[in-house]
N, C-alpha and C positions, 0 to 999 in steps of 0.2 A: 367836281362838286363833292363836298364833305358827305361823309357816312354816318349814320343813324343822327338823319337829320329827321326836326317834325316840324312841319309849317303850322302856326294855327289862325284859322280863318276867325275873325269874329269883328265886333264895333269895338269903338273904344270909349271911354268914359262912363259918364254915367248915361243910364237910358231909360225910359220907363217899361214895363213889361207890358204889353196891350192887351192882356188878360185880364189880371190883377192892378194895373197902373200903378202899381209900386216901381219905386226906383232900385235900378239894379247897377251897381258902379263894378261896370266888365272891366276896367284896368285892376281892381283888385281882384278880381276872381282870377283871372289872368298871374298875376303875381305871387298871390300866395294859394294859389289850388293847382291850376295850370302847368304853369312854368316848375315849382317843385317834383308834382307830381312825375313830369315827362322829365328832368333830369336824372330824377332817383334811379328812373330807368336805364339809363345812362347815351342819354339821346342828346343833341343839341337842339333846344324850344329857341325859335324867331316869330315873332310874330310884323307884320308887314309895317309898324310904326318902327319898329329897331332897322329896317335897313339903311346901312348908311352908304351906299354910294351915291355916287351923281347922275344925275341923267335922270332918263323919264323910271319913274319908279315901276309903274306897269310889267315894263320886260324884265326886274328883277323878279317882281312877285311872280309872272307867270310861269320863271323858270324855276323858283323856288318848287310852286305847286307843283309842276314837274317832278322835278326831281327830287321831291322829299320823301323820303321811305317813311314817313307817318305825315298824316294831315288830320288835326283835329279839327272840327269848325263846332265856333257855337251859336247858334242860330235863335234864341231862344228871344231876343228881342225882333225876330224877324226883319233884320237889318240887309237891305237890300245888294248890298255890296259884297256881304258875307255871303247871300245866297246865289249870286252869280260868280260867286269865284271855288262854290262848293259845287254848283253845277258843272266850273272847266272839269274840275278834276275829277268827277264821276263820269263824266264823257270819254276825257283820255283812257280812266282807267276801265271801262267800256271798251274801248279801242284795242286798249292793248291785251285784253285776257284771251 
């Protein structure tokens, strides 16, 4: 598995906030905040709509979240998908300290 890799957990498109009910468009935040941000660092940013292999995509994202030496998640739409794939990875990394 590649080195200073960062998975980032989040939804995609636009979404509303259930706070505020403004719309929040996470592919852009992702694109020009995110993704620049985590390269300048000199990390490689995936987030789980870019993977392209075949097969069931689950067991890539699972081993992404594994084995990525950073995991950002943004949770901020409270997207349910984002928060149980933030929960693997606070378990393993639970596990393994």
């Amino acid at each position: 598995m590649e080195r200073n890799l960062c998975f980032i957990v989040m939804g995609f498109g636009k979404k509303k906030d259930p706070d505020t009910n403004r719309t929040i468009d996470l592919d852009a935040t992702y694109k020009k905040i995110i993704r620049p941000a985590v390269e300048s660092a000199g990390c490689k940013c995936i987030r789980a709509d870019e993977i392209v292999e075949s097969g069931i995509i689950d067991r890539s994202m699972y081993a992404l979240l594994y084995y990525a030496d950073i995991v950002i998640a943004d949770i901020s739409t409270f997207n349910p998908n984002a928060i149980y794939e933030l929960e693997y990875v606070m378990h393993y990394v639970h596990i393994l300290q």
